[in-house]
C-alpha positions in Angstrom: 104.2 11.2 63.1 103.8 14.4 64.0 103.2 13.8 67.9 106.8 12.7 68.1 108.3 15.9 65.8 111.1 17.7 68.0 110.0 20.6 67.0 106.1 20.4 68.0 108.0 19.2 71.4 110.1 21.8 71.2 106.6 24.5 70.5 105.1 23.3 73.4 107.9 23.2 75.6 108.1 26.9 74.9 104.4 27.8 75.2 104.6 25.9 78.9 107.5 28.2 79.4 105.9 31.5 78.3 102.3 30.7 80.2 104.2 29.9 83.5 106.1 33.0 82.9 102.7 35.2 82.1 101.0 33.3 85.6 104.4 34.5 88.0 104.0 37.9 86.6 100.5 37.7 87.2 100.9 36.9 90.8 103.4 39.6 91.2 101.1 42.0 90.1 98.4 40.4 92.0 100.6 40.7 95.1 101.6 44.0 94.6 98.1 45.4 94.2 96.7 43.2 97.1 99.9 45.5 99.3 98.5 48.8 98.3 95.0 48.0 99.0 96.0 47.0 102.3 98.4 50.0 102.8 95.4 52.1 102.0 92.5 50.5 104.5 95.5 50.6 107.1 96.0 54.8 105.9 92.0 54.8 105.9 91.5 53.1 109.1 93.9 55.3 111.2 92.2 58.5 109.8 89.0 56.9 111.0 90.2 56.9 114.3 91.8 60.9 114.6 88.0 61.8 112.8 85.8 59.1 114.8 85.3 62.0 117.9 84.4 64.1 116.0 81.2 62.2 113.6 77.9 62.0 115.2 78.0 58.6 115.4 80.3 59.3 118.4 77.5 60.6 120.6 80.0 61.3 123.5 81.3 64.9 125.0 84.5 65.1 122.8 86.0 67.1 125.9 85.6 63.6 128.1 87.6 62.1 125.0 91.2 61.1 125.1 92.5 59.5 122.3 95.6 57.0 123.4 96.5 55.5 119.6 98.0 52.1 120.7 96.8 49.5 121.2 93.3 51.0 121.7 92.0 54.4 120.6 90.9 56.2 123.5 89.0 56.4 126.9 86.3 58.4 127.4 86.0 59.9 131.4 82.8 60.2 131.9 81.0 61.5 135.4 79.9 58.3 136.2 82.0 55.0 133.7 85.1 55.4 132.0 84.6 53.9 128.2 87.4 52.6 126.4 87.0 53.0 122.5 88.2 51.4 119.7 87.6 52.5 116.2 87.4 49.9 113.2 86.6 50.3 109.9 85.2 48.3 106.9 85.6 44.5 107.5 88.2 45.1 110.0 88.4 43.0 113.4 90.2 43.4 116.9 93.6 42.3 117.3 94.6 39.5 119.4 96.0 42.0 121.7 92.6 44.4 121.6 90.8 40.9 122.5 92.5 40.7 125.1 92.4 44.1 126.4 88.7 43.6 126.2 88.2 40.7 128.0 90.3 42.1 131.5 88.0 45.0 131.1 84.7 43.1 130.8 86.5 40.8 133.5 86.6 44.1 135.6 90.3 43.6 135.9 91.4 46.6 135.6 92.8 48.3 138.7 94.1 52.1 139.5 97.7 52.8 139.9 99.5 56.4 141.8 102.8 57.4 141.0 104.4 59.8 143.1 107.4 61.3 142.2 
């Protein structure tokens, strides 16, 4: 019968081989371009933040600004509140650290500290 052949055994054996072959490069490339989109909306993201003072959707005295980088954006002195900003992009969401930033400031702890030298 020609279920039992070797060599249809053998064919299939090989095509199981080739398609598992054809999936791992697939997930390579897969992985690889899921990296580069990432690199690029971290790339995007922190150019958003240099350029956010500067949009209208600011609305704040870009002379009050001060951008700080890490791990949030900026402050913004005021006359009368000190804002701290953070700029996100796209999809993107706070880290666990920024959470937690955010929650001693909405917690008002957050106290003032004099160095003297």
């Amino acid at each position: 019968m020609i279920l039992n052949s070797p060599i249809l055994i053998i064919l299939l054996s090989a095509a199981v081989f080739f398609l598992t072959m054809l999936a791992v490069e697939q997930r390579k490339r897969i992985k690889k371009i899921e990296s580069e989109l990432l690199s690029r909306s971290v790339v995007s993201g922190k150019v958003a933040e240099q350029l956010a003072p500067f949009l209208q959707e600011f609305r704040d005295n870009l002379r009050n600004f001060r951008f700080i980088g890490s791990p949030i954006d900026g402050i913004i002195f005021g006359d009368d509140e000190i804002t701290f900003v953070e700029v996100k992009t796209g999809n993107s969401n706070l880290t666990e650290r920024q959470k937690r930033i955010k929650k001693l400031i909405q917690e008002k702890k957050v106290s003032w500290k004099e160095v003297r030298l």
